[in-house]
Rosetta silent file (secondary structure, phi, psi, omega in degrees, C-alpha in Angstrom):
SEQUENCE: XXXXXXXXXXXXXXXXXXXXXXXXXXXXXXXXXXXXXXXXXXXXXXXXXXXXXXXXXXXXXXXXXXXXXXXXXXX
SCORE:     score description
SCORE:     0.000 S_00000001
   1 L     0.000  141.273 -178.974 -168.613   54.345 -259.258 S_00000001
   2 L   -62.594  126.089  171.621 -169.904   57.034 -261.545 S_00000001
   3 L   121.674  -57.765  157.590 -169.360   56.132 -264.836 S_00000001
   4 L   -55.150  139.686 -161.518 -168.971   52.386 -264.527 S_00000001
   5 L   -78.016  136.528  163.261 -171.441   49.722 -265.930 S_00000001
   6 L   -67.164  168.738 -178.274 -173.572   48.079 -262.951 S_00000001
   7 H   -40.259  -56.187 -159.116 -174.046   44.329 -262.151 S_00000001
   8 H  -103.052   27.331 -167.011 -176.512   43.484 -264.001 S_00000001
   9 H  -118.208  -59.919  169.266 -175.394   45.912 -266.981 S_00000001
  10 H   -39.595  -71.702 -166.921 -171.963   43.668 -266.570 S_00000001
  11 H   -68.984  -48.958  174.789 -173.900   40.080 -266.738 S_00000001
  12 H   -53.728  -46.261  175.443 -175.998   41.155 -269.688 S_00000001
  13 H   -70.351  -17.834  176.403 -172.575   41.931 -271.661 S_00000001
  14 H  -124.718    7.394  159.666 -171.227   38.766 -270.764 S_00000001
  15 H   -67.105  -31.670  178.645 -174.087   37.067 -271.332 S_00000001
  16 L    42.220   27.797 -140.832 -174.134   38.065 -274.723 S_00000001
  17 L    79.429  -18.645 -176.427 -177.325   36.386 -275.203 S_00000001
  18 L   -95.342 -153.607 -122.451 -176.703   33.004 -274.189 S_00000001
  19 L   -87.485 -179.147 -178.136 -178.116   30.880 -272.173 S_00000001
  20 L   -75.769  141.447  154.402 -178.640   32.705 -268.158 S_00000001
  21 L   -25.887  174.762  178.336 -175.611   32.406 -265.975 S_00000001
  22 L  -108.341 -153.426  145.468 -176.201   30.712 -263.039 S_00000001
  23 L   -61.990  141.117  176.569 -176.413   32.465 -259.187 S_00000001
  24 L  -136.563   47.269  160.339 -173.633   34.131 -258.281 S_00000001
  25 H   -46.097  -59.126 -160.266 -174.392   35.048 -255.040 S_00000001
  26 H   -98.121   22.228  145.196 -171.534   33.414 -253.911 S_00000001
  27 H  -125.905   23.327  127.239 -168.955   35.175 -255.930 S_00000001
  28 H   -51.642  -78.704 -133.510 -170.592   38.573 -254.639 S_00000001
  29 H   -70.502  -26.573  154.590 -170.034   37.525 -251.693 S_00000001
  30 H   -40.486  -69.258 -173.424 -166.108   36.035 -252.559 S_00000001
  31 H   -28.093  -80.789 -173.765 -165.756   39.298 -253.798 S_00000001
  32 H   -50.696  -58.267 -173.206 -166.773   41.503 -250.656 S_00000001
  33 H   -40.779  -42.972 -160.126 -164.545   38.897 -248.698 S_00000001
  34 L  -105.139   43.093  158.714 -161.428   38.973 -250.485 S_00000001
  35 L   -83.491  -79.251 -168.164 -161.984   43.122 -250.886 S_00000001
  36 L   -39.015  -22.369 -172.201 -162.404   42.969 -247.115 S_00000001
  37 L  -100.886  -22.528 -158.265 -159.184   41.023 -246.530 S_00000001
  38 H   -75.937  -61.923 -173.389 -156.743   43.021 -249.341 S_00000001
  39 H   -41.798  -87.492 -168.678 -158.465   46.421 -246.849 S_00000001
  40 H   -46.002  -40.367  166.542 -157.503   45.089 -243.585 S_00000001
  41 H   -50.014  -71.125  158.082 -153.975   43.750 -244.976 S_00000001
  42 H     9.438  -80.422  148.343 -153.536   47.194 -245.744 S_00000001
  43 H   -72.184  -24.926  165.212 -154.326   48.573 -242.375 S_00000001
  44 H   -86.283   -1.861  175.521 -151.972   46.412 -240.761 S_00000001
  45 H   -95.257  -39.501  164.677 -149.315   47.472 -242.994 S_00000001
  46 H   -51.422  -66.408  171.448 -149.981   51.043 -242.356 S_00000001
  47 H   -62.481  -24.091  171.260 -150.186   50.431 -238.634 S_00000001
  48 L   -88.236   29.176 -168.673 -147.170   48.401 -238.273 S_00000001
  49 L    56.059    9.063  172.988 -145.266   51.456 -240.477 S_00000001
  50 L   -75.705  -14.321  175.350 -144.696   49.813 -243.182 S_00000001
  51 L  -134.982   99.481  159.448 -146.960   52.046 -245.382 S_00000001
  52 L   -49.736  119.892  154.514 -147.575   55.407 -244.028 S_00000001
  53 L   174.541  120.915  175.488 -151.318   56.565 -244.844 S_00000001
  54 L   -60.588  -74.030  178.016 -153.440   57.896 -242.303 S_00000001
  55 H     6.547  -45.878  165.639 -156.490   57.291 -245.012 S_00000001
  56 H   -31.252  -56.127 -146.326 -155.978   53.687 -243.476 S_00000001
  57 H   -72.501   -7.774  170.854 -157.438   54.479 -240.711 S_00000001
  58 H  -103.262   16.192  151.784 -161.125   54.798 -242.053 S_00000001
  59 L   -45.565  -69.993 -156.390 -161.013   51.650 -242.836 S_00000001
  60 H   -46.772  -47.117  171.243 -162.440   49.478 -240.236 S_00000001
  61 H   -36.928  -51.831 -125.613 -166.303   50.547 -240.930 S_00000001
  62 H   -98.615  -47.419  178.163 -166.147   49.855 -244.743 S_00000001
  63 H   -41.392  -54.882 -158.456 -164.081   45.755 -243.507 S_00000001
  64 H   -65.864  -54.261 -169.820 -166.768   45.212 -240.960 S_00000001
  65 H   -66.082  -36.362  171.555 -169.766   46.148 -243.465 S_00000001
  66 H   -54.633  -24.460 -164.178 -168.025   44.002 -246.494 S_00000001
  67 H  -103.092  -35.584  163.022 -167.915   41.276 -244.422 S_00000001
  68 H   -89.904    1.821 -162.772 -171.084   41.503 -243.194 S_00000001
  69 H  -101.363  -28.750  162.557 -172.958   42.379 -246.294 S_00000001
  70 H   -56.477  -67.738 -174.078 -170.774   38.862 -247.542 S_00000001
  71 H   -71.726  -30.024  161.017 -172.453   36.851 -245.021 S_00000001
  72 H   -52.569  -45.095 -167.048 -175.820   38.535 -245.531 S_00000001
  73 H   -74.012  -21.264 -175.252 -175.722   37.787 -249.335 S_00000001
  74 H  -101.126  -20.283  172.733 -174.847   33.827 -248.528 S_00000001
  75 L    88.607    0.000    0.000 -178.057   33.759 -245.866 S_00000001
């Protein structure tokens, strides 16, 4: 997002100097999952009516790539 500090603009700030962080591949990749599952909850609330918004529906792409960009990032 425009505007917002990047990853490694984030980890430097919260780093503060000390010692380096460790990998965090795998809470990237936590991330994109539980993104991916909040999306798709979403879309089933929208499709079963419980939330009207077509916007839902241009979902599915953006689930599928989070999920697989999760599993790319863990190898």
């Amino acid at each position: 997002m425009p505007g917002l500090p990047g990853e490694a603009e984030l980890l430097d700030t919260y780093g503060d100097g000390g010692p380096a962080l460790p990998a965090m591949d795998w809470f990237r990749a936590l991330g994109r999952m539980k993104m991916a599952a909040i999306m798709g909850h979403n879309l089933r609330r929208h499709r079963e009516g419980k939330h009207h918004d077509p916007d839902q529906e241009r979902l599915p792409p953006t689930i599928a790539a989070m999920i697989r960009t999760a599993r790319d990032i863990l190898g």
